[in-house]
N, C-alpha and C positions, 0 to 999 in steps of 0.2 A: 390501473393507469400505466402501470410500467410495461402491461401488451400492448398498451393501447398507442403510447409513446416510439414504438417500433415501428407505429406505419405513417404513411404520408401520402395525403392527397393528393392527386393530378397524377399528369403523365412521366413516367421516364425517361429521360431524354436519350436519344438516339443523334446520333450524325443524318441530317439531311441528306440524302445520293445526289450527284452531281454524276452530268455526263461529261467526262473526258477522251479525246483519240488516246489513239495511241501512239502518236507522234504529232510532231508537230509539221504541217506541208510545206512550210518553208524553211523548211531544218538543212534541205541539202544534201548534203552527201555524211550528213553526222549520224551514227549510228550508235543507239544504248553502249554496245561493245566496246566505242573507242572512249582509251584510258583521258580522263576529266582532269588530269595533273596540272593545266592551265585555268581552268574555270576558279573564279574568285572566290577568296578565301578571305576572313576578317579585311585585312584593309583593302577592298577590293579595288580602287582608284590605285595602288600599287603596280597595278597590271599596264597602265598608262605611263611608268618610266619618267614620273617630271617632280624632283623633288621640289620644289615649288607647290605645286599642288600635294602634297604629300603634306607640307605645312600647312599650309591652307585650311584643308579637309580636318586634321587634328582638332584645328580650334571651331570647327562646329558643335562638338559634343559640350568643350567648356563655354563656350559665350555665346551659343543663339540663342534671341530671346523667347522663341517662338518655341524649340525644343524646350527651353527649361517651364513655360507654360504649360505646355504637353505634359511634361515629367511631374507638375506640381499636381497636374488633372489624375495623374494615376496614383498623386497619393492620398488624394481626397477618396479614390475608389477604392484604397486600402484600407482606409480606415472606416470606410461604411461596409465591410466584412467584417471586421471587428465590435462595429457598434450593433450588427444583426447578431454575429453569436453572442454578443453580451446577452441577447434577450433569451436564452436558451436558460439562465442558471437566475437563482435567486438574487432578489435586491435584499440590502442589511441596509438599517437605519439606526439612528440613534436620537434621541433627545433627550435635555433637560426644561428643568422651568423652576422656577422659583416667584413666589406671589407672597404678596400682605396687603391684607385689609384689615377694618375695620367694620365690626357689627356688633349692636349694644353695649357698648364703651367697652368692648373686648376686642386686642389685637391678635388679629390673628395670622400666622403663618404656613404657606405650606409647599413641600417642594417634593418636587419627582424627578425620576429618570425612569429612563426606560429603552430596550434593545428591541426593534421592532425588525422583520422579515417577509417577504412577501413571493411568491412563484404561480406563474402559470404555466403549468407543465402544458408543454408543446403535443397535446395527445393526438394531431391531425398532422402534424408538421408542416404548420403557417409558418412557424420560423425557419424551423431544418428550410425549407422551399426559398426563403427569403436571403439564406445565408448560402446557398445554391447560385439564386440569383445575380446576388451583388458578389459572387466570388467572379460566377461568367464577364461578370461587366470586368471587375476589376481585370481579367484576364485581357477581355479587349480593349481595355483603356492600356495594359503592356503594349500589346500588337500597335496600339497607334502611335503609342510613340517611337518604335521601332518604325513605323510607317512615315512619321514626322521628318525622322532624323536619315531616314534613305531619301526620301525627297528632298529634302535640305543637300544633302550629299552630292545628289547628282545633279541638282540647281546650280550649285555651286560648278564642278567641274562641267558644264556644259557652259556655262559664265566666263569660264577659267579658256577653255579653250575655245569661247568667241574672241575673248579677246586677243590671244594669240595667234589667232587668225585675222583680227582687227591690226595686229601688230604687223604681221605678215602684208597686209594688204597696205599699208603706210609703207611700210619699205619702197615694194613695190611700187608705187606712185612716187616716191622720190626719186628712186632711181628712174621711172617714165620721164619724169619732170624734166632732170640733169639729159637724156636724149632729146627730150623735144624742145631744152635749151639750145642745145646744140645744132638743132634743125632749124630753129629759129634764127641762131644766127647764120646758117648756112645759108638760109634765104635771102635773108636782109643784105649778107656780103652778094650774092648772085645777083638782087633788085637792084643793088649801087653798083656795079656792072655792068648793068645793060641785058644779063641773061636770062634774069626771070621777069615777070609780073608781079604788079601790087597785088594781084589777087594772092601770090602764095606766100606773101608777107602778112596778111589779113590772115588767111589760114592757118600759119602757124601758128599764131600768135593767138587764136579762138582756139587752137588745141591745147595750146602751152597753160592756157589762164582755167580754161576747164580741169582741166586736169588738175592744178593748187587747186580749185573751190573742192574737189571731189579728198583730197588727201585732205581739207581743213572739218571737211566734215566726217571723215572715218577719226579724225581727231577728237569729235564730239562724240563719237559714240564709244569711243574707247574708255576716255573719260566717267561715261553714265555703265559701264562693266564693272570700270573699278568702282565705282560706288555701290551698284550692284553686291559686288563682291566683299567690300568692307561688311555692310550691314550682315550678308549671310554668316560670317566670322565674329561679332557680336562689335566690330568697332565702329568709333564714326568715321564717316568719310572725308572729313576736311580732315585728319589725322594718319591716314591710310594712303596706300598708293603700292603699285608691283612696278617693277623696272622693267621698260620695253627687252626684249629678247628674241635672238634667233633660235625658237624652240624646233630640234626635229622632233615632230611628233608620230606615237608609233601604237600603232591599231592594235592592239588584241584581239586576239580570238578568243571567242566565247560559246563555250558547247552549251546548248541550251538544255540539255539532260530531255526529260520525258515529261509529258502533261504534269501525269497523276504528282509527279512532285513540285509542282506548283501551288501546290494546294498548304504543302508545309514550307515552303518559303517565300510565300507572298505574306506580309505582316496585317496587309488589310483585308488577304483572302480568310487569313485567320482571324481577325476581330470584329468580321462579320458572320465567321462560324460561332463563335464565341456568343455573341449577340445573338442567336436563333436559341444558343441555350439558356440566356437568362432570360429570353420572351417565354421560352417552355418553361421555366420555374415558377415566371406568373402567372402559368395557368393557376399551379397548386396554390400559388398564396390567396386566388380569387375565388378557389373550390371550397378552402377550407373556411370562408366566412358563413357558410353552410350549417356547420355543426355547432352545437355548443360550449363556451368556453369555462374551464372553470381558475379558482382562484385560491390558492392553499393560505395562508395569512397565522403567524405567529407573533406574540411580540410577551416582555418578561420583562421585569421592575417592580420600582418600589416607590413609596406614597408615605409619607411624614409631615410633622408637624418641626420636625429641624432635619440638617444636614447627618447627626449621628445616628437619630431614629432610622436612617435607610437603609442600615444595614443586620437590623431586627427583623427577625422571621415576620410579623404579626403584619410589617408593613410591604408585604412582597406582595409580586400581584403578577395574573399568567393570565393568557388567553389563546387561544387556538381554534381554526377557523375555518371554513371552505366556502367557498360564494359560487354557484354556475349561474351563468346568463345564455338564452339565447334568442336570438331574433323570431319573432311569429311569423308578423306580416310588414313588410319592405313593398310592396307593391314592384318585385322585379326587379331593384335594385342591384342584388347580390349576381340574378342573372344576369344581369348588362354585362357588371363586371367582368365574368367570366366569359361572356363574348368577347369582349374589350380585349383580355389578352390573349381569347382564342385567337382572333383577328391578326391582333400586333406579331403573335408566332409566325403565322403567315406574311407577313408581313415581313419579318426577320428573315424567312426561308428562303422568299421571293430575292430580297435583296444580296441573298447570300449568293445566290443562283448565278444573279445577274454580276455580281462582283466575278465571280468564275470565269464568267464569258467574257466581261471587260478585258481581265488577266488575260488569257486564251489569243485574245484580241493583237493586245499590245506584246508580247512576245512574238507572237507572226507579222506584224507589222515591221515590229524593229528585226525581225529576223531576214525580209525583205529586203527592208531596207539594206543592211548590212552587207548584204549579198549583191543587189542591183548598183550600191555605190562601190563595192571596189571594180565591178565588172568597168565602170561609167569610168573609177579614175587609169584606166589603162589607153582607153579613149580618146581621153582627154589631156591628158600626158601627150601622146599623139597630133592632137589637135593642136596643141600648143608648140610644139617644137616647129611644124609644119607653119604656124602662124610668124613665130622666129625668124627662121628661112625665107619666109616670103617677104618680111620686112628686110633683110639685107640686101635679097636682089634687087628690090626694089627703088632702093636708097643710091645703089649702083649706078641702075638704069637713071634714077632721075637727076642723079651727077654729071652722069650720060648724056643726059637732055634729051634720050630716049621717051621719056614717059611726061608729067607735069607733077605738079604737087599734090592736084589732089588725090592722084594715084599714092602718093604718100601715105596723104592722111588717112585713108581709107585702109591700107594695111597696117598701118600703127594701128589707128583703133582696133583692128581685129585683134591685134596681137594682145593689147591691154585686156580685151575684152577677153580672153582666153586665157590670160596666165592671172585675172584675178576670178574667173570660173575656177581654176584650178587650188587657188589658195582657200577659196568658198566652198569646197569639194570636200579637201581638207578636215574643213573645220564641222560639216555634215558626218562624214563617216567617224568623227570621234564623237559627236552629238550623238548619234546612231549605237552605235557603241554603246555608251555612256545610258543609252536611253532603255537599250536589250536588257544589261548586267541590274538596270531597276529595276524593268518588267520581269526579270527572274527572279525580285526578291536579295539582290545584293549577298552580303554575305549571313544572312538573319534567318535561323530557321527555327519552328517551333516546337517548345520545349511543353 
């Protein structure tokens, strides 16, 4: 039994192959060689410069309720590696009894105890397989809540900086407002004059009012951020709230390192590797219903007619035991089985595969990204100064009475329309950002 307790059915698990480049095609001009001294480290939202968000981010770990869910799931998975090695060692029992009766007008008495013992040595290693498996799971029940709490993370600062870019774009329209107050009244003085038309008293006055509906509604949505934002931090939202502010907001750079290390710092690329090895554990647990089991069974005590007689020789009493079982005929049963988690392995590999490629995915995407939106905000910076400009001449000219109003209106709106692209631009390339430093697995990597 004791050779036989050395070996273990089913397969040994291996790592899956996965194909990785070997770079990433929208890396740019980043190369292995250059030094990583900026790429994020533990508090990675550090890299973003807003101590505001720096608080923020802190109180996800203590009050989301959604992570502390996650965290309770992995200790349920710890403990079901505990409850499987349990099964590797013997169970110890104990009992008493004490009785009386009566039979032909004679009372009678009688009481026991007794230490009972019982083991089935693991000679195929159905347990060793099963405390294999539920270690794999427990493993990637870590990985998700590492995966939980980067998601939470970057919800949060992608929240964090809509809103302050919701902040940014209220400005902005107040200050529109207060010019297209002042053009408003510029009209109205010019119409009671004699020099303008009602029509460009009408005109202001449809831009002036659009533009309050447009500022009343970035007002609602800032609103629904911070509430947003309350709950990811674990508070309620009638109790919560952030002070509007002129945040300058400031891009990192973020060297994205090389494929093959994606693989140890993506949290869900690992608890899907993970997951492939406790589908390979269930082969063995499903192989070894195959062979048969046996059962080793001790138990020691004693038998009396009172409480002091039990600890006279004459009343001790011992047994020792062994029981084997094994199945004949299942009609196929046991084979399903072993299909079942043949299948589920596959099943695990596939999914692992496809998690690799997801990642693969979303680090080129936001690397893209990255890249195509600073090129756009130099552009656009461009675009806006040049819309600036065109609204002063303009304003000139139609002082002038060179032009009409609606030659006005028509370059204010450009202008609006470009300098709140630009605050919108903004709040993309910290999104973008925000979204890379995820797809590379944050600061988490596997242990």
């Amino acid at each position: 039994m004791a050779m036989l307790a050395g070996c273990a059915v089913g397969p040994d698990y291996s790592k899956p192959a996965v194909q990785t480049p070997p770079a990433y095609k929208e890396a740019g001009e980043w190369v292995v060689a250059k030094p990583a001294d900026a790429a994020p480290r533990g508090r990675w939202w550090q890299a973003f410069r807003d101590p505001v968000l720096d608080g923020l981010e802190e109180q996800v770990s203590v009050s989301n309720q959604s992570l502390k869910a996650s965290e309770a799931a992995h200790r349920q998975a710890v403990a079901e590696v505990q409850a499987a090695r349990a099964q590797l060692f013997p169970t110890v029992g104990a009992s008493a009894s004490a009785t009386r009766g009566r039979a032909n007008a004679t009372d009678a008495r009688n009481y026991s105890i007794s230490l009972d013992a019982g083991w089935e040595p693991d000679l195929w290693g159905r347990v060793r397989r099963l405390v294999e498996s539920n270690r794999a799971a427990e493993e990637a029940s870590a990985a998700d809540v590492e995966a939980v709490r980067l998601s939470l993370q970057a919800e949060l600062a992608t929240d964090y900086f809509q809103l302050r870019a919701t902040d940014a774009g209220i400005a902005l329209l107040d200050d529109t407002i207060k010019a297209f107050q002042t053009s408003y009244t510029l009209t109205q003085n010019r119409y009671r004059a004699g020099v303008a038309a009602k029509v460009d008293v009408v005109q202001s006055e449809t831009q002036l009012k659009s533009t309050q509906a447009n500022a009343l509604d970035l007002r609602a949505t800032r609103a629904q951020l911070e509430h947003a934002i309350a709950v990811l931090v674990g508070r309620p939202p009638g109790s919560f709230s952030i002070e509007p502010a002129d945040v300058e907001a400031y891009v990192p750079s973020v060297p994205p390192g090389v494929p093959s290390t994606l693989l140890e710092r993506r949290p869900d690329v690992a608890a899907a590797e993970r997951r492939v090895a406790q589908a390979n554990a269930g082969i063995g647990v499903a192989e070894a219903a195959y062979y048969p089991s046996f059962d080793l069974t001790a138990s020691g005590g004693a038998v009396g007619a009172s409480i002091a007689h039990l600890a006279s020789a004459p009343t001790r009493v011992w047994s020792l035991g062994v029981a084997a079982a094994e199945t004949l005929l299942d009609f196929g049963a046991r084979g399903a089985e072993v299909a079942i988690a043949r299948a589920a392995y596959d099943e695990a590999v596939a999914n692992y595969r496809q998690t690799v490629l997801q990642a693969l995915q979303e680090v080129e995407d936001d690397l893209a990204a990255v890249h195509w939106l600073a090129d756009e905000a130099v552009v656009q910076e461009e675009a806006t100064r040049a819309a600036r400009e065109s609204v002063a001449l303009t304003l000139n000219q139609y002082k002038a009475g060179t032009v009409s109003f609606l030659n006005v209106v028509v370059v204010q709106a450009a202008q609006l329309s470009q300098d709140s692209a630009l605050v919108s631009l903004g709040a993309r390339r910290l999104a973008a950002s925000t979204a890379l430093i995820r797809a590379l697995g944050g600061a988490w990597e596997a242990q």
